[in-house]
Short mmCIF file of the C-alpha atoms (twelve columns), coordinates in Angstrom:
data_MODEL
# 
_entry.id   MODEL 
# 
loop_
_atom_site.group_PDB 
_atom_site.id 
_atom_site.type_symbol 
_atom_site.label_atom_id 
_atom_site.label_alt_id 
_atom_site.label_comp_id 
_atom_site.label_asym_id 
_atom_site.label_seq_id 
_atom_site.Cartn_x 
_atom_site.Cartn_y 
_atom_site.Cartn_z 
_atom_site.pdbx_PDB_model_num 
ATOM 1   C CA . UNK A 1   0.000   0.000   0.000  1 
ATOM 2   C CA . UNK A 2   1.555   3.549   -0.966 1 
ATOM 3   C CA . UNK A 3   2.254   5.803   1.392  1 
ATOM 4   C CA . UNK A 4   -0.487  8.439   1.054  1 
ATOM 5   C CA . UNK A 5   -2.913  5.313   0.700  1 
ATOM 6   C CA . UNK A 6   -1.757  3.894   3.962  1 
ATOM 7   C CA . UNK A 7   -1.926  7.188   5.713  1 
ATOM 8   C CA . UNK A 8   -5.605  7.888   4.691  1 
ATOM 9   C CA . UNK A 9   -6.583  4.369   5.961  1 
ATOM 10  C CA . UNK A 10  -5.099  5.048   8.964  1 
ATOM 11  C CA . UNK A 11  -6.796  8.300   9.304  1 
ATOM 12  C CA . UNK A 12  -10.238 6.428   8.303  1 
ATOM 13  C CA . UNK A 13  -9.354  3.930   10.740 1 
ATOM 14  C CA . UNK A 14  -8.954  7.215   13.589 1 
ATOM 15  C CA . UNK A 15  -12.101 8.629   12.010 1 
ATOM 16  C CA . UNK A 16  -14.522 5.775   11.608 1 
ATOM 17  C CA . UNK A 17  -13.292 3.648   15.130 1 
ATOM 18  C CA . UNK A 18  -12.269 6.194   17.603 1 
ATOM 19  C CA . UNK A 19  -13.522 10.165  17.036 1 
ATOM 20  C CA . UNK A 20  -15.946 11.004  14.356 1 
ATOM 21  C CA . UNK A 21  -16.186 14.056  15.984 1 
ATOM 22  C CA . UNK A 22  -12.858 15.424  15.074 1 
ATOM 23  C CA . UNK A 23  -14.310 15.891  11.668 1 
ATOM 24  C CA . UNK A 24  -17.663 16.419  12.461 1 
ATOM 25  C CA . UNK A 25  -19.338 13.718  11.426 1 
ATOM 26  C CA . UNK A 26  -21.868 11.122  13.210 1 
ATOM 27  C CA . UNK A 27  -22.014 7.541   12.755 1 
ATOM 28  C CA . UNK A 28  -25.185 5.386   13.707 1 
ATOM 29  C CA . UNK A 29  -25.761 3.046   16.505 1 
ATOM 30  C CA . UNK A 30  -24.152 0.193   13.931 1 
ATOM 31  C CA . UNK A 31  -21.369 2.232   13.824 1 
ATOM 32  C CA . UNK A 32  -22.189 3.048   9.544  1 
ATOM 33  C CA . UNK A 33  -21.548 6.832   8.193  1 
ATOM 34  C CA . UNK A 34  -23.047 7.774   4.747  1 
ATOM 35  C CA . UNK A 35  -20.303 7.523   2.170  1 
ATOM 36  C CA . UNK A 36  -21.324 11.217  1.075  1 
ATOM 37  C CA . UNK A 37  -21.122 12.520  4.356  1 
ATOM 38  C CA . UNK A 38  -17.421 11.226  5.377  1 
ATOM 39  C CA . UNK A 39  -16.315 12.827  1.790  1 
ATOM 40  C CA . UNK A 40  -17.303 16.286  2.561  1 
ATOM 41  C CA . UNK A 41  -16.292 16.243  5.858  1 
ATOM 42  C CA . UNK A 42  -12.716 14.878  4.705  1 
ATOM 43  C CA . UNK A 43  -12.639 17.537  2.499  1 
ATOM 44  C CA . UNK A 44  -13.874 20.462  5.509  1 
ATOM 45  C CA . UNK A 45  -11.044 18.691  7.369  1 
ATOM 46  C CA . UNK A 46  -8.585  19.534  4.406  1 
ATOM 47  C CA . UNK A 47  -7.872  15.986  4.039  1 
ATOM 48  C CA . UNK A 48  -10.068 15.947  0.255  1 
ATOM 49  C CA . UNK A 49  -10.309 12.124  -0.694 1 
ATOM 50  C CA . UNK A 50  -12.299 10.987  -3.665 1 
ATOM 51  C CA . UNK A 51  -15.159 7.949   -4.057 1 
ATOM 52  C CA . UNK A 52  -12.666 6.111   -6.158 1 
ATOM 53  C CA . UNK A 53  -9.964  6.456   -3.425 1 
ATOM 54  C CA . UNK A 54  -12.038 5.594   -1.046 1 
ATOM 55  C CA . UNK A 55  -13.400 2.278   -3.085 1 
ATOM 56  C CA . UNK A 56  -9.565  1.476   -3.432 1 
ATOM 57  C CA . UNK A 57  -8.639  1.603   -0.002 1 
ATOM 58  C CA . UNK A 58  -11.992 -0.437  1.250  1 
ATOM 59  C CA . UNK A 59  -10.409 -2.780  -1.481 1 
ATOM 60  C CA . UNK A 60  -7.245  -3.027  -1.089 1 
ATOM 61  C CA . UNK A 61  -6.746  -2.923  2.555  1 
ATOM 62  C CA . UNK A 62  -4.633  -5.974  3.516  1 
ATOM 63  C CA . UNK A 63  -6.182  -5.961  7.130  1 
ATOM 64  C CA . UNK A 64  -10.093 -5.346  5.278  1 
ATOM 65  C CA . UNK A 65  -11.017 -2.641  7.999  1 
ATOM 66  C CA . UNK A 66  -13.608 -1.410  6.548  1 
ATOM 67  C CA . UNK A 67  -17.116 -2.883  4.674  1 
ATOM 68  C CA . UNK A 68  -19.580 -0.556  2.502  1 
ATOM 69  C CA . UNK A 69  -23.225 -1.776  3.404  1 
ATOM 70  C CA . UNK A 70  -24.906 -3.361  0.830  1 
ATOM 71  C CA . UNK A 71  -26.071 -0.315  -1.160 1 
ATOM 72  C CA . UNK A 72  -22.535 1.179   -0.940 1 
ATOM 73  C CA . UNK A 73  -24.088 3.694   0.461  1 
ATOM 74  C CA . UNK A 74  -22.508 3.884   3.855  1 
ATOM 75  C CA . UNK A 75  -19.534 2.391   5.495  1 
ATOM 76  C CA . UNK A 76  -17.827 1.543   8.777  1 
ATOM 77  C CA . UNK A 77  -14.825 -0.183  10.301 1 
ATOM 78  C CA . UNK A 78  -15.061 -3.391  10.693 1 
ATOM 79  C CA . UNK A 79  -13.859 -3.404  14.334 1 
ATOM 80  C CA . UNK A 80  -11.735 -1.847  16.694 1 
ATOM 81  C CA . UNK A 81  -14.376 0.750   18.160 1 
ATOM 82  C CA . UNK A 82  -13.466 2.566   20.909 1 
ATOM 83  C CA . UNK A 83  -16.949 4.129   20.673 1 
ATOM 84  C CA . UNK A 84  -20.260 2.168   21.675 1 
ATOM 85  C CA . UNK A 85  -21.423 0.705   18.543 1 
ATOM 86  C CA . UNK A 86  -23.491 -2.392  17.651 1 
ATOM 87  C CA . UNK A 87  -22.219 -4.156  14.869 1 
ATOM 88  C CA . UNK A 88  -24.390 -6.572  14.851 1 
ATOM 89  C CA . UNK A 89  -22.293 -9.564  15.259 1 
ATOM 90  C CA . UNK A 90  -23.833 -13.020 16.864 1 
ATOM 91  C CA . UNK A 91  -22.261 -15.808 18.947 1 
ATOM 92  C CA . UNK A 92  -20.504 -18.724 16.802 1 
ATOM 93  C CA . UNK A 93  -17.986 -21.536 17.647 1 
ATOM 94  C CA . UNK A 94  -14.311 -20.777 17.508 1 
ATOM 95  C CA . UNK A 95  -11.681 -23.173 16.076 1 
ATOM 96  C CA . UNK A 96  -10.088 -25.058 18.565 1 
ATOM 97  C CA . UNK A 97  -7.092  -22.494 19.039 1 
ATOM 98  C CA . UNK A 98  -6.991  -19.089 18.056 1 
ATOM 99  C CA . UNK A 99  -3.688  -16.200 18.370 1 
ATOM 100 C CA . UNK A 100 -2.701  -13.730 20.081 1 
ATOM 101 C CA . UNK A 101 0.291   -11.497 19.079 1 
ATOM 102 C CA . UNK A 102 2.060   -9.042  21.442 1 
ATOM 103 C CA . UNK A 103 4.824   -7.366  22.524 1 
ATOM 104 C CA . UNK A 104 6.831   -9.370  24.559 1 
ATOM 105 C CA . UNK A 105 7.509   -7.357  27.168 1 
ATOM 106 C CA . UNK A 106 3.438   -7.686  27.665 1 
ATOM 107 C CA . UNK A 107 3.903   -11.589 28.504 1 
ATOM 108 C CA . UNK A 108 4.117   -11.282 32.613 1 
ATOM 109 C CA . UNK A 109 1.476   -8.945  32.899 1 
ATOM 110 C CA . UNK A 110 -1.104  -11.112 30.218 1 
ATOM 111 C CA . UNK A 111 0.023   -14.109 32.255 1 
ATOM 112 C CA . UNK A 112 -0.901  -12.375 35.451 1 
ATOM 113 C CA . UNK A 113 -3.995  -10.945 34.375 1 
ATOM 114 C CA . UNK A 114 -5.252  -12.759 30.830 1 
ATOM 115 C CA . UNK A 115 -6.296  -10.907 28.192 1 
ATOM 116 C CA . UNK A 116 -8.586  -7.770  28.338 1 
ATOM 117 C CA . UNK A 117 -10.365 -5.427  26.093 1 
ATOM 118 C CA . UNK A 118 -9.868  -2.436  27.585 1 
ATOM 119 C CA . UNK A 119 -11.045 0.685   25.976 1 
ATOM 120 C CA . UNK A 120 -12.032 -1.302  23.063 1 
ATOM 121 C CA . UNK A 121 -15.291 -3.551  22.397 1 
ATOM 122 C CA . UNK A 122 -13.281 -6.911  22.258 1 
ATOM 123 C CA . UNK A 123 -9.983  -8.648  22.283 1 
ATOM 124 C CA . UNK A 124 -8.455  -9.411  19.135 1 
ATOM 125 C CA . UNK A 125 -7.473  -13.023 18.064 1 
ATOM 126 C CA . UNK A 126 -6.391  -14.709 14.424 1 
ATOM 127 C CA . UNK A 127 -6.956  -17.911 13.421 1 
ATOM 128 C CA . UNK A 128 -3.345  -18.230 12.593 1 
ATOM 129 C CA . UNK A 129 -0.041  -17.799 13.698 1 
ATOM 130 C CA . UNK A 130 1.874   -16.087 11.561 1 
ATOM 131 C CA . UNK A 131 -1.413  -12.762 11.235 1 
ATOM 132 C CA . UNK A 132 -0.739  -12.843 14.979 1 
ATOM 133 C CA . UNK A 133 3.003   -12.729 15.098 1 
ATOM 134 C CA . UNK A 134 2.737   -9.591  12.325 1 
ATOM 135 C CA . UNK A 135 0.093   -7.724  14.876 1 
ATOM 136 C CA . UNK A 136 2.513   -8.384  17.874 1 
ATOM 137 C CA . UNK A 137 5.100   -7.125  15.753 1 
ATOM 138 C CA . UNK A 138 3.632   -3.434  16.033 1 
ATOM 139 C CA . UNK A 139 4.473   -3.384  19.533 1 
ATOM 140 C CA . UNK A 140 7.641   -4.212  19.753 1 
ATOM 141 C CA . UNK A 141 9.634   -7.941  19.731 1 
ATOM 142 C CA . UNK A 142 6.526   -10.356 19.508 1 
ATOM 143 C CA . UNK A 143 5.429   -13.457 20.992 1 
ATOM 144 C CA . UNK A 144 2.371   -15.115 19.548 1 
ATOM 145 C CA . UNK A 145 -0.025  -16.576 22.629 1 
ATOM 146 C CA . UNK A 146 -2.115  -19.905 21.763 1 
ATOM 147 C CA . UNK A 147 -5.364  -19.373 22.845 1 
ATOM 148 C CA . UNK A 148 -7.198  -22.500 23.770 1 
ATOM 149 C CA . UNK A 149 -10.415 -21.129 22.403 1 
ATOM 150 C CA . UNK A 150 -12.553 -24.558 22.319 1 
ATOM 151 C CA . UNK A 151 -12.339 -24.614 26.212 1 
ATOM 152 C CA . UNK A 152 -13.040 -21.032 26.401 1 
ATOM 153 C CA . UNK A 153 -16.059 -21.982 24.251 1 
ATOM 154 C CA . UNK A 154 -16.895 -24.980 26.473 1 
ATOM 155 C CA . UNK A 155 -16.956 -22.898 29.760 1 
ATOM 156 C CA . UNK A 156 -19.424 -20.161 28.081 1 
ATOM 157 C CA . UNK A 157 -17.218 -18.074 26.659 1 
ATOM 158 C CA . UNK A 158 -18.771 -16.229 23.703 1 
ATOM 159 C CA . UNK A 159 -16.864 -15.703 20.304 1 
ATOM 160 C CA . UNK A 160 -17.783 -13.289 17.484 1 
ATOM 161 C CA . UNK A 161 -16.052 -13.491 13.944 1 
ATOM 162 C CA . UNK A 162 -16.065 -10.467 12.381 1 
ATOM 163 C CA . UNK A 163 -16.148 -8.859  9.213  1 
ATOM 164 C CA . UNK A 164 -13.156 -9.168  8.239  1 
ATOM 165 C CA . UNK A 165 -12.362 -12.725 9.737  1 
ATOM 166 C CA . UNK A 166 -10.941 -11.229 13.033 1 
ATOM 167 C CA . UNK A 167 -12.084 -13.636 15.957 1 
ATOM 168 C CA . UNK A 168 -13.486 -11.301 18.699 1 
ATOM 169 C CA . UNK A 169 -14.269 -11.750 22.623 1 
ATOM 170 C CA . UNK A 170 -14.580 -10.266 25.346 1 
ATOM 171 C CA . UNK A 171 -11.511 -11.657 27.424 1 
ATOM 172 C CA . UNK A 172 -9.224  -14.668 27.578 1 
ATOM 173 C CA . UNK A 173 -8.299  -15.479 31.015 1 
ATOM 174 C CA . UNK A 174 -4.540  -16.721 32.115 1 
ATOM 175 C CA . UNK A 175 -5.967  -20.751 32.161 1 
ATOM 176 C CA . UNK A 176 -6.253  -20.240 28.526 1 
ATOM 177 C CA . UNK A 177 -3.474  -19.214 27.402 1 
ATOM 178 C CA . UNK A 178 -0.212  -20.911 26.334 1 
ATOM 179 C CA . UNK A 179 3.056   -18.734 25.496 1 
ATOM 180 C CA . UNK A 180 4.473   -20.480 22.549 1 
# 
């Protein structure tokens, strides 16, 4: 992804997940803004960005943040939200292990404590290894954590998959977990 590209998807990603606001524009209780509405305010925010950049980015995002709704009429992140939003999402069964990928210097503390969401709506986990070891990789020297997600499951643990095949919940506790 270019430069510029990545930059705008990151600012999207701010925009769409986090503060609306700073741009002045509103997103539903699904967490959707109209497509025509994030343009101009872009543009009011000096950051101008066209449909068909906007199409490319949704498209060509490597991580698929974002989803247009049917009509292509709106769009939203596909998670992440630090604001309350309802996207919708309903309970399935998890593979039998999911990742984790972190810093490493995060280990004693997730061993401690587990996994939490904390400002966000859920705790992030890939269905494989190497996705995980890449996100852990943002924070520093990663470690990818094994999460025993069928006995989570088991023990009433609810998963979400989301949008963009990112397995969501709302916390793994230490007994599930296995540093690899």
């Amino acid at each position: 992804m270019p430069d510029q590209t990545k930059e705008t998807s990151k600012f999207l990603s701010f925009v769409l997940r986090h503060r609306p606001e700073e741009i002045g524009l509103q997103l539903d209780e699904a967490g959707w803004a109209s497509v025509e509405e994030l343009l101009d305010a872009c543009t009011k925010a000096g950051r101008t960005l066209t449909r068909e950049e906007l199409e490319h980015i949704v498209a060509t995002s490597d991580k698929k943040r974002f989803s247009f709704s049917e009509d292509r009429l709106h769009i939203r992140a596909n998670q992440g939200h630090s604001l309350q939003v309802d996207l919708g999402y309903t309970p399935c069964e998890p593979p039998a292990v999911l990742y984790h990928g972190t810093a490493r210097r995060f280990l004693e503390s997730i061993q401690r404590e587990g996994l939490n969401k904390g400002k966000r709506h859920h705790v992030h986990l890939s269905s494989d290894a190497v996705t995980a070891a890449r996100v852990g990789s943002r924070h520093g020297k990663p470690i990818v954590l094994r999460i025993m997600s069928d006995q989570m499951h088991a023990d009433g643990y609810l998963f979400y998959l989301s949008a963009n095949s990112v397995w969501l919940t709302d916390r793994v506790p230490p007994a599930y977990i296995v540093a690899e």
